[in-house]
N, C-alpha and C positions, 0 to 999 in steps of 0.2 A: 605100445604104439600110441602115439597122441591123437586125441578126438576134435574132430570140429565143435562150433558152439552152435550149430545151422542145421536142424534136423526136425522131420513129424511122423507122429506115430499113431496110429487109430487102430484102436479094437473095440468089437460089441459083445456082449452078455449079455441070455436071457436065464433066470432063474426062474420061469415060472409064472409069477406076477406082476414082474417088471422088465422092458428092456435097456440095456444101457448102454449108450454108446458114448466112448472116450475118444477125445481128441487131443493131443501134444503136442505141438509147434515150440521151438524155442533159436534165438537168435543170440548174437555176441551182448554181452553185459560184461562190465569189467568184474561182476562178483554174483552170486546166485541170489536169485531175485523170481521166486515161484509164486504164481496167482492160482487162484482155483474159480473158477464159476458152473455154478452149480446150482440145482434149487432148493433154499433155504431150509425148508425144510429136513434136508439132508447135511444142515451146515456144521455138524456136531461130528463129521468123517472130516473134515476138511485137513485137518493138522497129521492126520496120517496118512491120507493121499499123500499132501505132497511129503511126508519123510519116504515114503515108498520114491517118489521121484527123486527125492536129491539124492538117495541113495545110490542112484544111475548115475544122473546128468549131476557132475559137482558145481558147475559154474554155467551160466546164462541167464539170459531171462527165458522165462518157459511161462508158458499160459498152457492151461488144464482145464477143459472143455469139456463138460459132462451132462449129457441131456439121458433123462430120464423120461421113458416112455410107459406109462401102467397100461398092462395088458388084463388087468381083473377092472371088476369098480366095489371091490371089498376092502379097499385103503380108505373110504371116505364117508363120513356120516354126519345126514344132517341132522342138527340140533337147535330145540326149538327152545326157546330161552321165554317160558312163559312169564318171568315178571318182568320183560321188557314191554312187552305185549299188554299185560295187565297198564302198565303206565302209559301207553300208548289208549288204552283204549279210556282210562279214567280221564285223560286231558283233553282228550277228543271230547266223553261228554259233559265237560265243565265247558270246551270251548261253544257245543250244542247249546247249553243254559243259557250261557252267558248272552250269547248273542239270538237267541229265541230261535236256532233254526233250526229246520224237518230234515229228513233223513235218516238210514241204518247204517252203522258202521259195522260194515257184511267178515265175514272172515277172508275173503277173497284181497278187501281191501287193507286189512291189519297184514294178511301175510306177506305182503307186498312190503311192508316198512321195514327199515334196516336195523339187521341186527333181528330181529324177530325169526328169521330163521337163517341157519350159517353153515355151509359145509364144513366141516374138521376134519384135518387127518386122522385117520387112526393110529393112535401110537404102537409103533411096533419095537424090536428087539435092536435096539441099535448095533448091534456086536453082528446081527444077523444080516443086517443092511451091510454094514461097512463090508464084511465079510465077499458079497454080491459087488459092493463096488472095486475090490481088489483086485479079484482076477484080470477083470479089461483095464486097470488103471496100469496094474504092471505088464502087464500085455505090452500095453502101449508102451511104457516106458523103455520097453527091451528094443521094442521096434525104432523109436528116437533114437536110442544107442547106436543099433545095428546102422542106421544113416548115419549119424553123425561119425563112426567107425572108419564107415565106406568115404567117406568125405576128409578124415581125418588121412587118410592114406593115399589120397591125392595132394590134400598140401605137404607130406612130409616128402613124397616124390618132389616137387615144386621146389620146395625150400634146399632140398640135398642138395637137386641139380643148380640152385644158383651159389649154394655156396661153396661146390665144387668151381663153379665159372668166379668166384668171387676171391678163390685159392692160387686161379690162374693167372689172375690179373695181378695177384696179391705178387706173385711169382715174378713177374715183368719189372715190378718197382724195383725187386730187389735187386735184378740183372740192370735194371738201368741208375739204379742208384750211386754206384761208385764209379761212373763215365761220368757225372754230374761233375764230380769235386775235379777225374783227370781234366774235363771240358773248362771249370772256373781257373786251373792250373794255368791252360794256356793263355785262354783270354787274360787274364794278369800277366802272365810275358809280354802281350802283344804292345799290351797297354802299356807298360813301362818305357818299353823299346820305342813307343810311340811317343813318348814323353819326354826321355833321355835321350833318343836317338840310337839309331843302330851300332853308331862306333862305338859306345859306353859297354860294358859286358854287365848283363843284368844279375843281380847278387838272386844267387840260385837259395843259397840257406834262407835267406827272409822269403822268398816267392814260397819255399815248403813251408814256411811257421802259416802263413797267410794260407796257403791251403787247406793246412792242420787244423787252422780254427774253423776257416770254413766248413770243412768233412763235420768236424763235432756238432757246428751248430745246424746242419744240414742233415746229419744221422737220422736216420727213419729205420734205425734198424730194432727199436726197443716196441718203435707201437706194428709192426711185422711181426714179429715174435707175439704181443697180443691179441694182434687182429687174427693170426691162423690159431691159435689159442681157443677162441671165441668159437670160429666156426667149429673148429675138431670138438667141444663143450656142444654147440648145438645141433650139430649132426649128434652125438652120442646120447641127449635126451629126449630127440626126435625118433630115434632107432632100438632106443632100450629101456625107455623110462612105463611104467605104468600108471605116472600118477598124472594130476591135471595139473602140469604145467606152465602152461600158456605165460604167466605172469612171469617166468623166473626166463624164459624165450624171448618176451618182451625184454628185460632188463640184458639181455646178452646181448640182442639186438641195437640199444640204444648204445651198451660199450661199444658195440662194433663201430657204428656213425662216429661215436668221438676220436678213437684210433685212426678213422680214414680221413676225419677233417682234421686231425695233427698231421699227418700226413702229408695230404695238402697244403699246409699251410707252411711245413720246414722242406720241403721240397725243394724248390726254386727252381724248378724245369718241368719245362711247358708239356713235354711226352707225361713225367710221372703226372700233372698235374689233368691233362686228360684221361689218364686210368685212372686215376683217382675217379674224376667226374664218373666213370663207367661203374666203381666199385660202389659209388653212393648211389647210385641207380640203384641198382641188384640189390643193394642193403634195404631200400626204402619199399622193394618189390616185397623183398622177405618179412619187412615186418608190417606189409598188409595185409599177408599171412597169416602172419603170428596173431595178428588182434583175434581171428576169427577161433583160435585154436583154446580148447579147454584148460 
């Protein structure tokens, strides 16, 4: 069953020390396009998160939302950089000399200067981290699925039922497509007899050759046969396929429009020419669809 490209998915994990709460949002892209933000600190998971998501979601753009909340304060230690401090303090009293002036440069006022003291991460076990960030990352990802599934099974109901309405109209053309040529049959008797006059007896063999040609170059019976082709093709990998499609639905869809503006265009009667207009509707409906589908 085919997935949409429109889905979010949020789960949290606490291991103890930290908790972490994931967020997945993703929207139509024409090709997979995954971001991660995160705090830097942690940016050394970043390329296995998101394989853990594409692994899910094949196609969109997806944004990966990851706040990290510490529930200890035994991740961070400050560190006091005492030869930053030594230089701080030897420049101060050359600048004391220099310029003859009083004063103590107290410790209150060195630790204040930058860099003189710094809080650090403390480095931990990256394998042990990533591991903490998996669970809610895939969490999440199952639950984007799980919507975008549920979503997925609303356009393929959508899409059936128009290309079911799109079979029917397809069905009209074809019932009304050889009344066209009897229809041009007559109108060229009429004409002739209006030309020649009713006494003249109108040559019946050339009025069939003139029909003949007409029927051939008026035949819509080749892009029928491809246009219900197309649909029977996209109802079958909307109803049995399990792969992300979307792109090869797209290109079924764009045959479809060309088949019904051939159509349209060798027609030459006004009924076919309004079903037609009705079939390129439904076609253009379906692949508004289609864009959104994985």
């Amino acid at each position: 069953m085919i997935k949409s490209m429109t889905g979010f998915g949020r789960s949290e994990f606490s291991d103890g020390k930290r908790n972490i709460i994931v967020e997945i949002k993703s929207v139509n892209h024409r090709y997979s396009d995954i971001t991660v933000k995160m705090p830097r600190r942690y940016s050394f998971a970043e390329d296995r998160i998101k394989n853990i998501v594409k692994d899910i979601a094949k196609r969109g753009k997806i944004e990966i939302s990851i706040i990290v909340e510490n529930l200890t304060e035994d991740d961070t230690t400050i560190k006091l950089n005492t030869m930053v401090a030594r230089q701080y303090y030897d420049n101060l009293k050359q600048l004391q000399s220099a310029f003859n002036l009083s004063g103590e440069i107290s410790l209150q006022f060195l630790s204040t200067m930058p860099d003189v003291l710094k809080a650090v991460s403390d480095v931990e076990d990256e394998e042990k981290i990533y591991l903490a960030f998996e669970t809610p990352v895939r969490d999440a990802a199952n639950k984007l699925n799980s919507m975008r599934a549920v979503e997925g099974e609303a356009l393929s109901r959508d899409i059936i039922s128009r290309g079911d309405m799109i079979r029917a109209l397809v069905a009209k053309v074809n019932e009304r497509s050889p009344l066209v040529t009897a229809a041009y049959t007559e109108k060229l008797r009429d004409r002739i007899k209006d030309v020649l006059g009713s006494s003249i007896e109108v040559p019946t063999d050339r009025i069939l050759v003139e029909a003949a040609l007409f029927a051939d170059k008026c035949s819509v019976t080749e892009e029928i046969v491809r246009l219900d082709s197309h649909i029977i093709q996209l109802e079958s990998i909307i109803t049995k396929s399990n792969q992300p499609d979307g792109k090869k639905l797209d290109f079924l869809v764009q045959e479809m429009n060309r088949e019904a503006n051939t159509i349209g265009s060798k027609a030459n009667d006004i009924e076919i020419t309004n079903i037609v207009i009705d079939i390129k509707s439904e076609i253009e409906k379906i692949r508004e669809q289609v864009q959104n589908i994985e």
